[in-house]
DRENMILO-52780 format. One record per residue (C-alpha): x, y, z. Coordinates in pm, 1 decimal, m for minus. Example, Ala and Ser with C-alpha at 12.3 -4.5 7.8 and 13.67 -1.06 7.14 Angstrom:
DRENMILO-52780
REC         X         Y         Z
REC    1230.0    m450.0     780.0
REC    1367.0    m106.0     714.0
This chain:
DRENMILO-52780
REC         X         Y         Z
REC    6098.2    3986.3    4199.4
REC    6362.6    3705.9    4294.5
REC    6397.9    3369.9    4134.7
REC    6203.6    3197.7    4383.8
REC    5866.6    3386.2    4307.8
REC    5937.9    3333.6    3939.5
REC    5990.2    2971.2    3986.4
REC    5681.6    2976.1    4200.2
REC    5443.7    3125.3    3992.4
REC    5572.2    2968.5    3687.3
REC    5516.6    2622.2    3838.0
REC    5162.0    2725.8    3944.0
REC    5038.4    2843.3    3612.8
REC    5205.5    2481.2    3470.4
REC    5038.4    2279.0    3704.6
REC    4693.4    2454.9    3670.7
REC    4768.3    2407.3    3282.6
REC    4793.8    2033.2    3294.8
REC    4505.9    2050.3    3562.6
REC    4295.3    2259.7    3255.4
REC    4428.0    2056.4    3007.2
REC    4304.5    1726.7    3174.6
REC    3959.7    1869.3    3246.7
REC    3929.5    1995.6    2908.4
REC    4019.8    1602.3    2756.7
REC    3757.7    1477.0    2992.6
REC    3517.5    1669.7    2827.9
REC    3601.2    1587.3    2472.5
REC    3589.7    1236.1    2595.7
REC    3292.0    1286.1    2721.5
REC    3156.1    1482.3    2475.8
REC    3223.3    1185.7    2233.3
REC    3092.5     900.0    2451.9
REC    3412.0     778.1    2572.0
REC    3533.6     604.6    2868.3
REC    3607.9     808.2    3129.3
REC    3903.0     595.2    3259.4
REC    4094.4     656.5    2884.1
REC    4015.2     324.1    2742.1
REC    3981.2     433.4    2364.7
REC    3847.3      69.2    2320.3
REC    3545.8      84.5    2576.1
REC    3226.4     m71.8    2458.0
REC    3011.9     231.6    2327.6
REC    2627.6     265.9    2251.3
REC    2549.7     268.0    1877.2
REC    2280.9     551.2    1751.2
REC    2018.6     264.8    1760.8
REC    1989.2     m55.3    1859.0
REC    2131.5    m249.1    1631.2
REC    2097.5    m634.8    1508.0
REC    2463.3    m754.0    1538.8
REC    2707.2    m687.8    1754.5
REC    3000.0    m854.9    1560.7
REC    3138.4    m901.8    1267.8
REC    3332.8   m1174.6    1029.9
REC    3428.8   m1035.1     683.7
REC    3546.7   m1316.3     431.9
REC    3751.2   m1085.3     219.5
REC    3809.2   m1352.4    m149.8
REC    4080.2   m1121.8    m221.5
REC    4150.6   m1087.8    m609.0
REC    3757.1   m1080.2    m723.1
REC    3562.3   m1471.5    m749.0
REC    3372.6   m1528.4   m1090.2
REC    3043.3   m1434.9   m1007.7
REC    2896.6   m1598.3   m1310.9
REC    3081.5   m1971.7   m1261.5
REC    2990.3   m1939.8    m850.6
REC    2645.1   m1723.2    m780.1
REC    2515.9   m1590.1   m1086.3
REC    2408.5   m1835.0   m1385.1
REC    2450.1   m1734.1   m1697.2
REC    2298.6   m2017.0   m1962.6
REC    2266.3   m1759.0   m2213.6
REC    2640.6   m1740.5   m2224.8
REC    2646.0   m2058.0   m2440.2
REC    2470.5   m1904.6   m2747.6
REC    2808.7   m1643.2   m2751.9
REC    3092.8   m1882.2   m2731.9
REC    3333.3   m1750.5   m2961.4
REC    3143.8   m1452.4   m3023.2
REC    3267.3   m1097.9   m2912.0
REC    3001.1    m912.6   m2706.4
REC    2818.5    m622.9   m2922.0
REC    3021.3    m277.6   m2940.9
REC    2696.1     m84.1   m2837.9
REC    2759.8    m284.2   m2524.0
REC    3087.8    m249.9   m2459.9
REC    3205.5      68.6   m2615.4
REC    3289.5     290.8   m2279.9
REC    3404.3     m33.1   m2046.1
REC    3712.5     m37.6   m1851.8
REC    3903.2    m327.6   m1924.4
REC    4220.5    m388.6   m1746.1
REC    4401.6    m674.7   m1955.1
REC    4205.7    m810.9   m2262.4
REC    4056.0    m611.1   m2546.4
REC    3667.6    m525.1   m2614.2
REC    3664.6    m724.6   m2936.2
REC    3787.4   m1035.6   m2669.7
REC    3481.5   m1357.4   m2765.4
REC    3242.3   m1421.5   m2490.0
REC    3338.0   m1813.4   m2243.6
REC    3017.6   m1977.9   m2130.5
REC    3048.4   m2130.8   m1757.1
REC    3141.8   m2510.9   m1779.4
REC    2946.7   m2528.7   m1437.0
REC    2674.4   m2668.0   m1335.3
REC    2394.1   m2513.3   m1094.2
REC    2100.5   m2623.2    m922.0
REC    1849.4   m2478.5    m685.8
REC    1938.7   m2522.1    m313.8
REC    1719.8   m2477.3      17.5
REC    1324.2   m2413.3      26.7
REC    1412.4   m2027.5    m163.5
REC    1543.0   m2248.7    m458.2
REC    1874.1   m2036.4    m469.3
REC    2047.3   m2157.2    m778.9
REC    2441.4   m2226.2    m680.5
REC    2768.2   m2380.2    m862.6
REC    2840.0   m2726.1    m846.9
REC    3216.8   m2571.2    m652.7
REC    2984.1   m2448.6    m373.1
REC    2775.4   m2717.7    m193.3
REC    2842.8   m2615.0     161.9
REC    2759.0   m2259.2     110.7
REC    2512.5   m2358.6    m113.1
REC    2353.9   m2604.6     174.8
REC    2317.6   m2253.8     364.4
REC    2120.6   m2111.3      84.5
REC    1825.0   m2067.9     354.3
REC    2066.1   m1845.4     614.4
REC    2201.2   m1626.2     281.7
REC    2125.2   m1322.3     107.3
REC    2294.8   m1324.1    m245.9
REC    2346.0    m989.7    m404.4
REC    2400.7   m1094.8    m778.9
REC    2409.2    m652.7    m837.5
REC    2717.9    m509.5    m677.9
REC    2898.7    m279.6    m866.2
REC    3216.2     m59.1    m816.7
REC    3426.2     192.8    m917.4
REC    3733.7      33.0    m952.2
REC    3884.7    m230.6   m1196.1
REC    4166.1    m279.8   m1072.9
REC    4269.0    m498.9    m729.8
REC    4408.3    m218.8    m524.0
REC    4151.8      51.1    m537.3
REC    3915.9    m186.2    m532.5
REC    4015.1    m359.1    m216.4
REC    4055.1     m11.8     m21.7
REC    3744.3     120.2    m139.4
REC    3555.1    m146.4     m78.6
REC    3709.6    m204.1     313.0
REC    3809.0     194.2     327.8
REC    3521.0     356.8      72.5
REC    3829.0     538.7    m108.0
REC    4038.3     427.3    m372.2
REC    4356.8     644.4    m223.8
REC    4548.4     480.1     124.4
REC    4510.7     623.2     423.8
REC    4161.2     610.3     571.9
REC    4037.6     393.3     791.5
REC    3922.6      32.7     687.9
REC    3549.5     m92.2     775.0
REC    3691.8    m278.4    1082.5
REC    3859.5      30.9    1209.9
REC    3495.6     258.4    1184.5
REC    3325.8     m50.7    1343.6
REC    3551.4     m66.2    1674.2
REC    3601.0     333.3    1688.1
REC    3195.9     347.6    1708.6
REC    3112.5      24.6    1930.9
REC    3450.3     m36.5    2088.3
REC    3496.1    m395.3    2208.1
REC    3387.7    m566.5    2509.1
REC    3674.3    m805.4    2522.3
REC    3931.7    m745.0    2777.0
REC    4176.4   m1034.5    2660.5
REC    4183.6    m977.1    2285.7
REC    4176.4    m692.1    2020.1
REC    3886.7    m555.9    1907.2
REC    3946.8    m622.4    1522.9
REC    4139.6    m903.1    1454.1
REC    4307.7    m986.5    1114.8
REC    4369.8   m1376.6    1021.9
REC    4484.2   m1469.6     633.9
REC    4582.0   m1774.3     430.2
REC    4659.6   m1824.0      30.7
REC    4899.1   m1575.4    m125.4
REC    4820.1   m1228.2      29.0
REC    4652.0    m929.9     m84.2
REC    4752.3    m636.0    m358.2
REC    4616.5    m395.3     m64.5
REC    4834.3    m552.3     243.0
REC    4778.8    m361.0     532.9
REC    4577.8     m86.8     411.4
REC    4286.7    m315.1     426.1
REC    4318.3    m310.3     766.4
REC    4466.1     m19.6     901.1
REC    4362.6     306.3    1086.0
REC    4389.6     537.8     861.5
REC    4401.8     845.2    1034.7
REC    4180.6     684.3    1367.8
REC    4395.6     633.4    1642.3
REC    4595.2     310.9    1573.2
REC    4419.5     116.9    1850.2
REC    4160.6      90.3    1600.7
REC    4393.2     m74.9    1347.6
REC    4368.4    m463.6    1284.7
REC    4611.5    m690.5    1420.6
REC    4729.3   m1004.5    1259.2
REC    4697.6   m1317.2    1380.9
REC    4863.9   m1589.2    1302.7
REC    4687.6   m1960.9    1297.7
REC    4958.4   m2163.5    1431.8
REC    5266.9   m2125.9    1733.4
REC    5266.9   m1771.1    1874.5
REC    4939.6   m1575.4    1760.0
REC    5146.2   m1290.3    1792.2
REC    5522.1   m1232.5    1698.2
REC    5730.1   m1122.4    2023.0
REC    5445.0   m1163.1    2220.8
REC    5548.8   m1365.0    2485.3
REC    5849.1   m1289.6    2735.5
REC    6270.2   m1268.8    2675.7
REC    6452.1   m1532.3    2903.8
REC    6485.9   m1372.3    3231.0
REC    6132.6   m1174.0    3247.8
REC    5894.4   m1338.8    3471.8
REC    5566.4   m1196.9    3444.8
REC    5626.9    m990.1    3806.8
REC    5876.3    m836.4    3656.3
REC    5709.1    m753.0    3363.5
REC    5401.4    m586.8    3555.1
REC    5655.3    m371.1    3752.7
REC    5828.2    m217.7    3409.3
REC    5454.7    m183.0    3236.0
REC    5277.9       8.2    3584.7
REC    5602.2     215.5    3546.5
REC    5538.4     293.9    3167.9
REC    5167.0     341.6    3205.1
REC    5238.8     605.7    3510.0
REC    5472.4     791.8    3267.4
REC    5234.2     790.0    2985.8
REC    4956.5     884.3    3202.8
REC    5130.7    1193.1    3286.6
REC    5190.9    1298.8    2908.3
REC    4838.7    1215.9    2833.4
REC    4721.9    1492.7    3126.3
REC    4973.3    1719.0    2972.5
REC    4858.9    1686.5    2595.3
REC    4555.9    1489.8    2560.0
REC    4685.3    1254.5    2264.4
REC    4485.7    1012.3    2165.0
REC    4756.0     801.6    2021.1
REC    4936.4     822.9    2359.4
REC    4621.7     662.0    2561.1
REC    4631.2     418.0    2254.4
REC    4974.9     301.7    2332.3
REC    4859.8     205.8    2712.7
REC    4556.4      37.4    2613.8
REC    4800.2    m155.3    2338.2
REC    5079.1    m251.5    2615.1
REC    4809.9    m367.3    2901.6
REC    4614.2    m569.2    2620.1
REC    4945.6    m755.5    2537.1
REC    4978.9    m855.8    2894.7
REC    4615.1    m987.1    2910.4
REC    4678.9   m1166.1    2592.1
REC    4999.5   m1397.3    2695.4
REC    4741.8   m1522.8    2888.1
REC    4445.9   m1535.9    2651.3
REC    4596.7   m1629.7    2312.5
REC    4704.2   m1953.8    2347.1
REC    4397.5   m2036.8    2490.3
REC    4236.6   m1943.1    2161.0
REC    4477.0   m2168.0    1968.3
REC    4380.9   m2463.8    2174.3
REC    4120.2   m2646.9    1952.0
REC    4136.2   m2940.2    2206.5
REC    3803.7   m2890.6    2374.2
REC    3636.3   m2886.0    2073.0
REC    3514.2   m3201.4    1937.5
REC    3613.5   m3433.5    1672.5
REC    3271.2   m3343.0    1477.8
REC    3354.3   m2993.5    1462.3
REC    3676.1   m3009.3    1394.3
REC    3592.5   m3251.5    1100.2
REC    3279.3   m2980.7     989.8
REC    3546.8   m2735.4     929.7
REC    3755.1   m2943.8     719.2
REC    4062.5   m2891.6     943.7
REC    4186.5   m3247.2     859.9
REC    4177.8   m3166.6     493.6
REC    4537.8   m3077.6     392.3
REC    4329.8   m2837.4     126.2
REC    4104.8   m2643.3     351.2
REC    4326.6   m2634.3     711.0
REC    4451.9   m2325.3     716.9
REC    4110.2   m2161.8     580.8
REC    3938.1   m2384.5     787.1
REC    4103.2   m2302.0    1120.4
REC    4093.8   m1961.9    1075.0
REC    3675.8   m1970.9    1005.8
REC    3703.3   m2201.3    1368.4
REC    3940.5   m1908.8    1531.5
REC    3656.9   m1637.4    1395.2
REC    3409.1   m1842.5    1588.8
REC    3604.3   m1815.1    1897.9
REC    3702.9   m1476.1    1895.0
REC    3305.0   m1365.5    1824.2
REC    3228.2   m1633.8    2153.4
REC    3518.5   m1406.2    2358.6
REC    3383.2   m1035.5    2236.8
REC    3618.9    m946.2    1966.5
REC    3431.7    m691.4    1742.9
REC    3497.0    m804.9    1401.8
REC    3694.7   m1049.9    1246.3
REC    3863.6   m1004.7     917.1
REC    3970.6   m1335.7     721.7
REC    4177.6   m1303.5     376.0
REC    4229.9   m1516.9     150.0
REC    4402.5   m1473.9    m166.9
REC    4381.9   m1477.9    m508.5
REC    4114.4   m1510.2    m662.6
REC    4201.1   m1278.2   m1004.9
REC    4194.8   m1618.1   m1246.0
REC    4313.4   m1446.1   m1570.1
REC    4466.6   m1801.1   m1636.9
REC    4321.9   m2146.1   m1605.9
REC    3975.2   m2042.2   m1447.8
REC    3829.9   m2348.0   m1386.8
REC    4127.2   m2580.9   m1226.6
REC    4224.1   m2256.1    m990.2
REC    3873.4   m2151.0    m916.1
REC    3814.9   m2492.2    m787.9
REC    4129.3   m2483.4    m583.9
REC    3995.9   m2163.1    m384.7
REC    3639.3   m2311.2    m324.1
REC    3781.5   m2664.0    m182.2
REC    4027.8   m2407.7      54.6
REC    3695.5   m2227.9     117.3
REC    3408.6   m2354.3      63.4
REC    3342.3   m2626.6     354.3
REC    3496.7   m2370.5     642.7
REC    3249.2   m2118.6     498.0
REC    2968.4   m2334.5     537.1
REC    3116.7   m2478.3     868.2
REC    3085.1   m2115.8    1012.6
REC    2726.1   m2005.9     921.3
REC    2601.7   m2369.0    1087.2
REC    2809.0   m2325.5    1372.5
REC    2720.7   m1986.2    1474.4
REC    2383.9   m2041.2    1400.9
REC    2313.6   m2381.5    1609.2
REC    2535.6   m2210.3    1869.6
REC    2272.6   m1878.1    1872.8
REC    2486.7   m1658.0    1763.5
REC    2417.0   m1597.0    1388.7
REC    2118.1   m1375.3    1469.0
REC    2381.5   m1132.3    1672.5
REC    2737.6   m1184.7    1410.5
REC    2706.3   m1033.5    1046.8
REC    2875.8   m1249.0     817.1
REC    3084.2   m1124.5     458.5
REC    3162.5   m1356.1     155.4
REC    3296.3   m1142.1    m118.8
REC    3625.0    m989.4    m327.8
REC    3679.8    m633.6    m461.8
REC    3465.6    m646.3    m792.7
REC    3357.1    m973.9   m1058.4
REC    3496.7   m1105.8   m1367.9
REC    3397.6   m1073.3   m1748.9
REC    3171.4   m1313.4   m1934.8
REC    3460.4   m1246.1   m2226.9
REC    3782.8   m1486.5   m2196.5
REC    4114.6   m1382.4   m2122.4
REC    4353.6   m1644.2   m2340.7
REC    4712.8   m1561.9   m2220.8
REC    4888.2   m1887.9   m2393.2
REC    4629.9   m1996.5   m2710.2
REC    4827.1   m2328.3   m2760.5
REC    4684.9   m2444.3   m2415.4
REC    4317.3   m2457.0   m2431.5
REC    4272.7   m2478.9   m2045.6
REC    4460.8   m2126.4   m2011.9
REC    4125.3   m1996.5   m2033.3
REC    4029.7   m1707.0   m1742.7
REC    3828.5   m1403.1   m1721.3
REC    3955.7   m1000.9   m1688.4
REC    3824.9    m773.8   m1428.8
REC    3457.2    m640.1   m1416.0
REC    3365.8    m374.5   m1163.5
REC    2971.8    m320.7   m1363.3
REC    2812.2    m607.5   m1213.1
REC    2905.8    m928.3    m929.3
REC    2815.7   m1105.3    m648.3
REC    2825.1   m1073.2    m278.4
REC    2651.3   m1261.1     m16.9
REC    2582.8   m1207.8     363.7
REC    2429.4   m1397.1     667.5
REC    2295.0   m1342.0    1009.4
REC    2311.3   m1004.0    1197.7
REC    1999.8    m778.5    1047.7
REC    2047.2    m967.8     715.2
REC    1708.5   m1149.5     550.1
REC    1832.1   m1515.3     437.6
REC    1692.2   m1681.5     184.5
REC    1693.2   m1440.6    m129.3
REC    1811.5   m1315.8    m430.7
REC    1868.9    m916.7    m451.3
REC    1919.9    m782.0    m736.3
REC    1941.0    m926.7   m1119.8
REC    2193.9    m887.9   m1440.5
REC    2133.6    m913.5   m1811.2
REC    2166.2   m1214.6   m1944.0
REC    2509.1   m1198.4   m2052.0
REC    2577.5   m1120.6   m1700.0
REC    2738.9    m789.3   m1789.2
REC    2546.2    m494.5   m1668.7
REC    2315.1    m468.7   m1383.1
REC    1912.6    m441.0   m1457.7
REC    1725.6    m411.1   m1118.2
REC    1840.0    m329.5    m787.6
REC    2215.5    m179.6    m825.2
REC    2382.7    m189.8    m507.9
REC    2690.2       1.8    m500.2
REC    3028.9     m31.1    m246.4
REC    2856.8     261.2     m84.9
REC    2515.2      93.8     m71.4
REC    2652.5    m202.8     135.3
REC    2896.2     m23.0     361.3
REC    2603.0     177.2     494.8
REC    2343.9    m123.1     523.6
REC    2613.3    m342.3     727.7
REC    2692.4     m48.7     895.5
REC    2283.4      m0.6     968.7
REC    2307.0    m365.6    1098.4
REC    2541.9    m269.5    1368.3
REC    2326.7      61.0    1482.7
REC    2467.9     287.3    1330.5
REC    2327.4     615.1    1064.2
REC    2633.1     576.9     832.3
REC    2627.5     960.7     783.6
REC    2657.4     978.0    1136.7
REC    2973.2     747.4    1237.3
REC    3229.4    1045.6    1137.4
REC    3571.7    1151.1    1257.3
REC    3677.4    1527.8    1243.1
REC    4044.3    1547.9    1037.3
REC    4229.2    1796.0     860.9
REC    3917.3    2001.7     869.4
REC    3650.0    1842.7     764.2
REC    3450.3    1529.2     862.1
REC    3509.2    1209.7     731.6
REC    3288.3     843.2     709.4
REC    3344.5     517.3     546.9
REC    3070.5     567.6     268.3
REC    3289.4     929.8     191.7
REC    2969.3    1140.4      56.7
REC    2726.5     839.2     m68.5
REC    2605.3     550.5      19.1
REC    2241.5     489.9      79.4
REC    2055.9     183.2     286.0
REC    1938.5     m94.4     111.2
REC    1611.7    m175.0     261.2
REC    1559.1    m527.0      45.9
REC    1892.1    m657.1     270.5
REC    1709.4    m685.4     615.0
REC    1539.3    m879.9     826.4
């Protein structure tokens, strides 16, 4: 046989390979509800028909006091000075102080707010003015008690790196219906988070489901706009060029991560155009504006990122993930915990108003909440100041809250002892609430799975239940 009938036939069987190969990837796409043109990100049906469409997660990285924000704790004051009983304490996880540490009462002050009489700190009043729109779970628990597991399980549902964060699932199963901006969208203020990244990332999704981070101010994006010398013509000449190239090695090997990085580079060019016009506040008015506190020195940077949320959930984006850190007051609780809630606390409110006289709280599932609570016991790291006064980490009992999307406003779920310690009625763990907000959005949380190294994986790993009392 001469060369040119090897050649032949070798070429042949190669091209009806990659012919194979690319019917064979339709099918899995199909197979798995995709987009038949490649777009990992195309909007997909949920299993049901779910409440909300979108989501903004207020991560309070580094765990708020439950008891001096959400949960009062009166009984508190008949303890001062007292350590807590060792039938009590006697198998708790403490990370810094000891179990024979005396109990600190709450120096604040609550009152009942709305027509559900939903008693709130005195640090609070614009959340607490949306008592009506919230549901306050006073019984979260987790496994964790310390800041980095307990970030990623709570946005991962493990306490190792590596799997995909609760933004990630959320776009993989609905993909995004906005053609100008991600689908999950990361903006942070205050001091950064123990978990970084891994709050946010893939995991082992393709990385178009990853968050990207935004910044609030100049470019949104680093390096997103054009080198001097590239006019956008240019540009669109190099990127059909790229995409051609990578549309060829996607036919030939049917990587995911390869149709990821086209859908990444077109959504770049979309976004020069796109992003600024995000940034530009100037069409909104000087009441809003003012509602969100962004002409407070204090609450600006919190304040225009709760503003930004609000646009991206107007302009599609899927979910919206705003950090802000610390929270983990070990040290002077009261003058620090104030200084989070006047960053937060009138944006926060600012945001459930606005998307709610706008029509669009009943479709957006809103967040508040850190990676686990704080001890009724004090933590006294300097005893010659007597306002270095904080509280350790508690993972047995805190306080979450959610609005709009699915969620029934207007009540308390769940109840601790009066030391505000242990949970006694409606425990809801990590677990519990990744599946419910996951339930919001459509979806059977054992359901939403991704085949890897074997074996399928969730968010809620092998738990997880839904918590009827949370819906509308």
């Amino acid at each position: 046989m001469d060369d040119h009938k090897i050649h032949t036939r070798r070429s042949f069987f190669r091209t009806a390979g990659l012919g194979l190969e690319t019917m064979a990837l339709g099918s899995l796409l199909a197979r798995d509800g995709r987009a038949a043109d490649l777009n990992p990100l195309a909007a997909k049906k949920p299993h049901f028909a779910g409440k909300a469409k979108n989501v903004i997660f207020l991560f309070m990285e580094g765990a708020p006091s439950q008891m001096d924000l959400f949960d009062p704790k009166p009984a508190l004051a008949k303890w001062q000075g007292k350590p807590l009983p060792e039938s009590l304490i006697s198998q708790t996880k403490l990370a810094f102080i000891k179990k024979d540490a005396t109990v600190l009462p709450s120096a604040r002050v609550f009152k009942p707010y709305g027509q559900c009489g939903m008693e709130l700190s005195d640090y609070i009043p614009n959340i607490a003015s949306c008592a009506d729109d919230i549901c306050m779970v006073r019984s979260m628990y987790t496994d964790a008690f310390n800041h980095h597991p307990g970030q990623l399980l709570l946005m991962t549902g493990f306490m190792n790196a590596g799997r995909p964060s609760f933004g990630s699932w959320v776009t993989y199963g609905l993909g995004s219906e906005s053609q100008n901006l991600p689908g999950f969208v990361v903006l942070s203020s205050g001091a950064g988070t123990s978990g970084g990244a891994s709050n946010f990332g893939s995991g082992f999704l393709p990385s178009v489901y990853q968050g990207t981070m935004f910044r609030n101010s100049g470019e949104p994006i680093l390096y997103l706009s054009n080198p001097n010398g590239v006019n956008q013509d240019l540009q669109r000449t190099t990127l059909d060029a790229i995409r051609d190239l990578n549309q060829d090695r996607l036919a030939a090997t049917g990587d995911q991560e390869i149709a990821s990085r086209i859908n990444s580079y077109e959504l770049a060019f979309r976004m020069q155009m796109s992003a600024p016009e995000l940034l530009d506040f100037s069409k909104e008015s000087k009441e809003t504006i003012e509602m969100y506190g962004i002409n407070n020195e204090k609450s600006k940077a919190f304040g225009t990122n709760c503003l930004l949320a609000r646009r991206m959930v107007e302009r599609d984006v899927r979910f919206v993930m705003l950090m802000h850190a610390s929270w983990d007051q070990h040290t002077y609780l009261n003058r620090d915990l104030k200084k989070n809630c006047d960053i937060t606390d009138q944006p926060t409110g600012a945001l459930i108003k606005d998307l709610k006289q706008r029509g669009l709280l009943d479709s957006t599932l809103v967040v508040w909440g850190g990676e686990f609570g704080r001890t009724p016991m004090v933590e006294q790291r300097n005893t010659s100041d007597p306002e270095n006064m904080g509280r350790d980490h508690h993972p047995l009992a805190y306080s979450m809250f959610m609005a709009g999307g699915g969620i029934k406003g207007g009540q308390v779920v769940g109840k601790t002892d009066e030391l505000g310690f242990n949970i006694v009625e409606d425990k809801v763990h990590v677990h519990d609430l990744q599946a419910t907000l996951l339930h919001c959005l459509g979806f059977d949380h054992e359901r939403l799975t991704y085949h890897y190294m074997g074996r399928d994986f969730r968010l809620t790993d092998v738990a997880g239940k839904v918590v009827p009392k949370l819906l509308a």
